[in-house]
C-alpha positions, 0 to 999 in steps of 0.5 A: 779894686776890691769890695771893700774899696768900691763900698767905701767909694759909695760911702765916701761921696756926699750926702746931700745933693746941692740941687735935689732933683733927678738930673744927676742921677738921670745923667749917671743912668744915661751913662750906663745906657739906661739899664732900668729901662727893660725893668716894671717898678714899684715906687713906695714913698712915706713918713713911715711904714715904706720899708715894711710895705716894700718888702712886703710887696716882694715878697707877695710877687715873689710868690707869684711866681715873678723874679723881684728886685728889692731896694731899701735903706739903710743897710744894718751891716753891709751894704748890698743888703739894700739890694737884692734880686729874689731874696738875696743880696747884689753880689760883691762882684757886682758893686766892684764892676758898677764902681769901676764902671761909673767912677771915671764918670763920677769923678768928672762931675765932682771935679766940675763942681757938680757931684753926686750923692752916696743915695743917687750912686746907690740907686743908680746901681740897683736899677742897673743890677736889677736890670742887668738880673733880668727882674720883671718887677723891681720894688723901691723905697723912696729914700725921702719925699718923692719929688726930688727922690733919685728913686722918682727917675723910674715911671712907675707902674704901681706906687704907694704914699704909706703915711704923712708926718712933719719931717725934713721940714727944711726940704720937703716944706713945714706943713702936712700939705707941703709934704704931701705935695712932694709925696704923691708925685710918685703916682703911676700915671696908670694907676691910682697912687695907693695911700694909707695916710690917716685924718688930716693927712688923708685929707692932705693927700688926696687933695694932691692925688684926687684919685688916690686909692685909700687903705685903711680901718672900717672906721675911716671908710677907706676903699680897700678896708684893713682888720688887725686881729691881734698877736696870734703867737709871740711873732705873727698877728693876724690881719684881714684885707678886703677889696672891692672883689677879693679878700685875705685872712692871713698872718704877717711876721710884724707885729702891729696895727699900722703893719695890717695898714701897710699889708693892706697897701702891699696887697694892693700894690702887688695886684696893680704890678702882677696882674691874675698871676697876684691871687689870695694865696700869694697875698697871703703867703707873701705877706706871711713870709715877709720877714723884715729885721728890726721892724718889732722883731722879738729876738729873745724870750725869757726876758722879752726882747724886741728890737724896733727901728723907730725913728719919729714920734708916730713911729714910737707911738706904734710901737708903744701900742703894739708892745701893749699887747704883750704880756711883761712886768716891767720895761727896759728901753736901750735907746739910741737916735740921730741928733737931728730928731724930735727926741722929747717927743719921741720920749713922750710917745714911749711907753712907761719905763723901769730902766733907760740906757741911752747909747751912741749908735757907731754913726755921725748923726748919732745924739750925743747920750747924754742928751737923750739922756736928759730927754728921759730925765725931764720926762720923769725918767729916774733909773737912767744912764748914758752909756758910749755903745749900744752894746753896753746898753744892751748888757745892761739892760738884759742884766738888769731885767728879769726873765718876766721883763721886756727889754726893747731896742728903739731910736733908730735902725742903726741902734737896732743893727747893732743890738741885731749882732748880739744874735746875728753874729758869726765867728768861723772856724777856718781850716789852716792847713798850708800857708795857701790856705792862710793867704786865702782866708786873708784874701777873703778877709780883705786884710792886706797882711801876709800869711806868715803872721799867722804863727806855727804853734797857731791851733785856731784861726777864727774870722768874725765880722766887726765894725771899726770901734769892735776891732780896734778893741779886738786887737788890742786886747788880742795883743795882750791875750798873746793872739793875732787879731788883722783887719783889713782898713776902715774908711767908714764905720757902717761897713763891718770888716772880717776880722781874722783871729789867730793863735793858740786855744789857751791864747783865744780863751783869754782873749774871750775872757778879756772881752767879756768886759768890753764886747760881750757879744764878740766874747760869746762867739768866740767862746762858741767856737772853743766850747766843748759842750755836747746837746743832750736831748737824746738824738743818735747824732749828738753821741756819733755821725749818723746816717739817715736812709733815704726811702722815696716813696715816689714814682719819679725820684732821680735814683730809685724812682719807683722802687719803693712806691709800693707801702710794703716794699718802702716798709722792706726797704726801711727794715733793711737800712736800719738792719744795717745800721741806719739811725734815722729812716727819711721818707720822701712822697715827692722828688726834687729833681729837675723838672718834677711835677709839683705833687697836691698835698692830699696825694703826698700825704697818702704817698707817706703816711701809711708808711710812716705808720708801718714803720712805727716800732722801728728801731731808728728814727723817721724823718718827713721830707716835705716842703709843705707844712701840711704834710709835716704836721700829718707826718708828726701825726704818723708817728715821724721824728724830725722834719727835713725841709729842703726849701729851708722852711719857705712854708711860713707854717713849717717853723711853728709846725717844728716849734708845735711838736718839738722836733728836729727840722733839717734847714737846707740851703736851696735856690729852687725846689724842684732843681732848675737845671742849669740856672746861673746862681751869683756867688762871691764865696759860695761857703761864706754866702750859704753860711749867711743865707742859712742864718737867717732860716736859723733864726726864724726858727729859733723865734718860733721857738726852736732850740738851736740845737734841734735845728739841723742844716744842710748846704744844699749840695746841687741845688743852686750850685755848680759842680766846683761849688759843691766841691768847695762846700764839701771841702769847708764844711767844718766852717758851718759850725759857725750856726751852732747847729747839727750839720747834714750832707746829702751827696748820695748819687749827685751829678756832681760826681760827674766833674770826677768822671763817674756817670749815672749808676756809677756813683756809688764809690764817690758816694762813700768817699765823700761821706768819709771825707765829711765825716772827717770835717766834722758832719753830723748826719749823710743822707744817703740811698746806700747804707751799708757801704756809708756805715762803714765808711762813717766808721772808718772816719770815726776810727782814724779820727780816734784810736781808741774808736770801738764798736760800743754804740754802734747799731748792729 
């Protein structure tokens, strides 16, 4: 069985239950021998707010210093992003081994008349992958209620009712009591439930839960008090909580009142699960952190874009209020909802509007546009139009805003999760270079066609990921462009597929053309990956592959500890590397080799800046490396160039910091820093899930305010990786140009050198032959200890690639 099969089989199982409640699953869970039984929870149940608060939660133990399981829903493109252990998703391996153990079982009970739901089989694998990953904690989102919820076979250790509102009436009961009722079942029977329910549905709830722990505004004299400061920048507010004996003043990446209620909740949630270890600073750097996609993310400026999953009137209503903090001409609504929801009142709880698109999300709940359409017309609505996609909203939207203009993505997550594409979306350039490696891609897509489709005169083999609706699009327009477009089979449309899309540059042009029409984001990457357009802002990487010196200014660096620790001999050391012909100079005051002591920040800048101001009239530039944005911003000061994050900006500051000062920030792809040696990382292609992880830091970047083109990744070679994943990195490193952005490799000296027979201190030829063979894959920068022997290997690597290759430019 392969991934896709096991996804569809989740998908394809009912619904509903036919008698809600936890038997099933608990009879499911049995059958696994009761995995979740070694695992603490964290139950967060609620009309709105629960996913938010969830994530919220993680990521505030997570920087306690816990491992953290974290299940949400729904999924925006695939499925395992409702699962994920410490930040990152169930691996494919994983759902194929949970359905093949479970299906037996579960087509028993379905041939006996009792089946189990798609939410009881998703839950049931999270806590089984959570309690097969060893997680101290695990975080849940009630899917709805919390009574009959398959989540509430857990015993919580902490738990939370985030809000009240009248929804599915016919099951949770038509009053705010009933509702209530159900909701806080999900209390610990060692902790007091945590609420942030408001008016009447306070009241509701605590008739139910008398000792219900209370989050709020001064104003509702709650027990644990909540201030909203207000947008501190276009993504971050600010937001205070204080308890009984503890205080927090920080940011969070959600934008919005109710998000300072739901920070509030989290903070108390995380101190009830994690004990001391849940200090200020891990309140505060966990909620800063929490990033959460669809949730009021602005994902454009100029005009203002903001994508929002609300649902439910209340939902609309919050957005309304936080968007009228921005600062906007007119409004531009792409709406999209399920048919089973209170559009009218939904409509009246928005803010005012220049312009609606009223659009089908790709789902069978989705309300017909016509109707939402209707919906914005009876409210006075006079610019309205129904249109089949939420793409075609979107374009149209944009088009017809101006760059003052807000255009604002609401109605549901699955409208959100198709808007999200217009960014998110990745086309990959994959290298051809035998029919193996053809039948590899293929494999990896998922598409059961043979190699041989992909034709002799084929120059480009492109995979992009695109729902049922986008591909059939796709290939049929493919055929008329005179290229291939292969997808594997669709059982449902919430799974996105890869596409694999092959021919010739002229045929892949045309097909780009023809889609403008159709798919205009699909149409964008694809153009991306064909365009020949060089960034001009004037760094050395953008004319040539460039070499950055690494100058560890450290006592216990892996390869020259304490070499160059002294300022003078560091300053030495840096003239030489340039004199050689280094054009970026990296200095590092702290080593990330397995086992190093974390160094203060205080000590670290003292450690760099001297140096960094010595090197000033150097001829190249200099470069920060630190994973703390404290020392960057002193750095920058110093007088340094570009910022090289090995963490992938885990300091929430180090995104604004690159965005206050405009400079280049290396984004690398890392587990842990400092190495932790040994540690099993899970990985179904380690190149396709590095590519994935690293999008994700890119756009964060990009919303502080980061071109994409001053953002500069690196795949993190050793951190997190074994030898042979190191290797395959190294050997694909052209599909990285899928993030549109300046690709590093720091392979100089690494262990990985021993799976080819060279041990410490005799890494040096590996070094230079790798740094050939990246240059020739298309790598923009290596990061190496020796310069000179990798300068001429950069340019031998350049020579051969072309003939006509001179020294011009070179630094001598």
């Amino acid at each position: 069985m392969d991934y896709h099969a096991a996804a569809d089989f989740l998908s394809d199982l009912r619904r509903f239950a036919l008698d809600p409640g936890t038997e099933s699953i608990r009879a499911l869970l049995a059958h696994l021998d009761d995995p979740h039984e070694t695992v603490e929870f964290v139950q967060v149940a609620g009309s709105n707010g629960k996913g938010s608060t969830a994530r919220m939660t993680e990521s505030i133990l997570r920087e306690a210093g816990y491992r953290v399981g974290l299940y949400t829903s729904p999924h925006f493109d695939d499925v395992r992003e409702r699962i994920r252990v410490d930040g990152r998703r169930i691996p494919e391996s994983a759902v194929v081994d949970f359905v093949e153990r479970v299906r037996p079982f579960l087509v028993d009970r379905a041939v006996e008349g009792d089946p189990i739901t798609s939410f009881e089989a998703l839950t049931a694998m999270s806590l089984w992958y959570f309690g097969r990953s060893a997680v101290d904690v695990a975080v849940l989102e009630v899917g709805m209620g919390g009574r009959l919820d398959a989540t509430s076979v857990v015993d919580p250790v902490a738990a939370a009712v985030t809000a009240v509102s009248l929804e599915h009436t016919d099951i949770l009961g038509d009053t705010l009591d009933d509702i209530a009722a159900e909701k806080v079942t999900v209390a610990p029977a060692d902790a007091p439930l945590v609420t942030g329910a408001t008016g009447e549905a306070r009241t509701a709830v605590r008739r139910h839960a008398p000792d219900a722990l209370t989050v709020g505004f001064a104003e509702e004299t709650p027990d644990v008090t909540v201030a909203y400061d207000g947008l501190v920048n276009h993504t971050e507010a600010g937001v205070a909580i204080s308890g009984a004996d503890w205080d927090v003043d920080t940011r969070v990446p959600m934008p919005g009142a109710y998000q300072a209620r739901n920070a509030g909740v989290a903070a108390v949630l995380a101190r009830q699960a994690g004990g001391d270890r849940v200090d200020a600073a891990a309140i505060a750097n966990g909620l800063r952190g929490a990033h959460w996609p669809g949730r009021f993310e602005v994902v454009d400026r100029d005009p203002l874009v903001v994508l929002d999953g609300a649902h439910n009137p209340g939902a609309c209503r919050a957005v309304a209020e936080t968007l009228d903090e921005y600062d906007y001409a007119a409004l531009h609504l792409v709406f999209g909802a399920m048919h089973d929801k209170d559009h009218r009142k939904m409509v009246a709880e928005l803010p005012a509007v220049a312009s609606v698109q009223a659009c089908a999300p790709e789902h069978e709940r989705a309300a017909d546009p016509a109707v939402l359409a209707a919906a914005f017309e009876s409210a006075g609505v006079t610019d309205v139009a129904a249109v089949p996609t939420v793409a075609a909203g979107l374009d149209r939207a944009r088009a017809a805003a101006a760059p003052d203009d807000c255009v604002l993505v609401v109605g549901s997550l699955f409208a959100v999760a198709e808007a999200r594409r217009t960014w998110s979306r990745l086309a990959v350039s994959r290298r051809i270079d035998t029919v193996d490696d053809a039948a590899a891609v293929f494999d990896r897509s998922g598409a059961d066609v043979g190699a041989d489709v992909i034709g002799e005169g084929v120059h480009r083999v492109v995979t992009i990921r695109l729902d049922r609706r986008e591909a059939r699009t796709v290939e049929r327009v493919a055929g008329r462009a005179g290229a291939t477009a292969v997808t594997s089979e669709y059982r449902t449309g919430r799974e996105l597929r890869e596409a694999v899309i092959a021919g010739t540059d002229a045929e892949l042009r045309a097909l780009a053309a023809d889609l403008d029409g159709e798919l205009s984001g699909v149409a964008d990457r694809l153009a991306d990956r064909l365009g020949d357009s060089v960034p001009t802002h004037g760094y050395p990487w953008e004319e040539r592959p460039s070499v950055m010196g690494i100058l560890n200014v450290t006592p216990d660096s892996f390869h020259d500890g304490g070499e160059y620790f002294d300022p003078s001999a560091a300053v030495e050391r840096a003239e030489a590397m340039v004199a050689a012909g280094a054009d970026v100079i990296d200095v590092g005051g702290e080593s990330t080799r397995p086992g190093a002591d974390p160094v203060p920040v205080t000590e670290e800048i003292e450690r760099v800046r001297p140096v960094i101001e010595a090197l000033h009239d150097l001829d190249a530039m200099v470069s920060i490396d630190t994973r703390k944005a404290a020392v960057a911003r002193a750095a920058l000061d110093a007088g340094a160039d570009v910022l090289n994050d090995v963490t992938g900006l885990a300091d929430p500051e180090m995104r604004f910091v690159a965005a206050e000062y405009d400079v280049p920030v290396v984004v690398m792809h890392s587990i842990d820093a400092p190495v932790v040696p040994d540690r099993d990382v899970p990985y179904d292609d380690v190149v396709s899930d590095v590519i994935d992880e690293l999008a994700e830091r890119v756009a964060l970047a990009e919303r502080a305010g980061l071109d994409r083109e001053k953002v500069i990744v690196d795949p993190g070679l050793g951190f997190g990786k074994s030898a042979v994943e190191n290797f395959e990195l190294l050997d694909r490193l052209e599909e990285f140009r899928a993030l549109g952005c300046p690709v590093l490799l720091g392979h100089s000296h690494k262990s990985m050198f021993a799976h080819v027979g060279q041990e410490a201190g005799e890494r040096l030829p590996a070094t230079v032959a790798t740094t050939a063979l990246a240059v020739d894959r298309g790598v923009d920068i290596v990061r190496v200890h020796d310069v000179a022997e990798n300068v001429a290997a950069v340019r031998t690597a350049v020579a051969t690639d072309d003939a006509a290759a001179t020294p011009d430019g070179w630094r001598e």
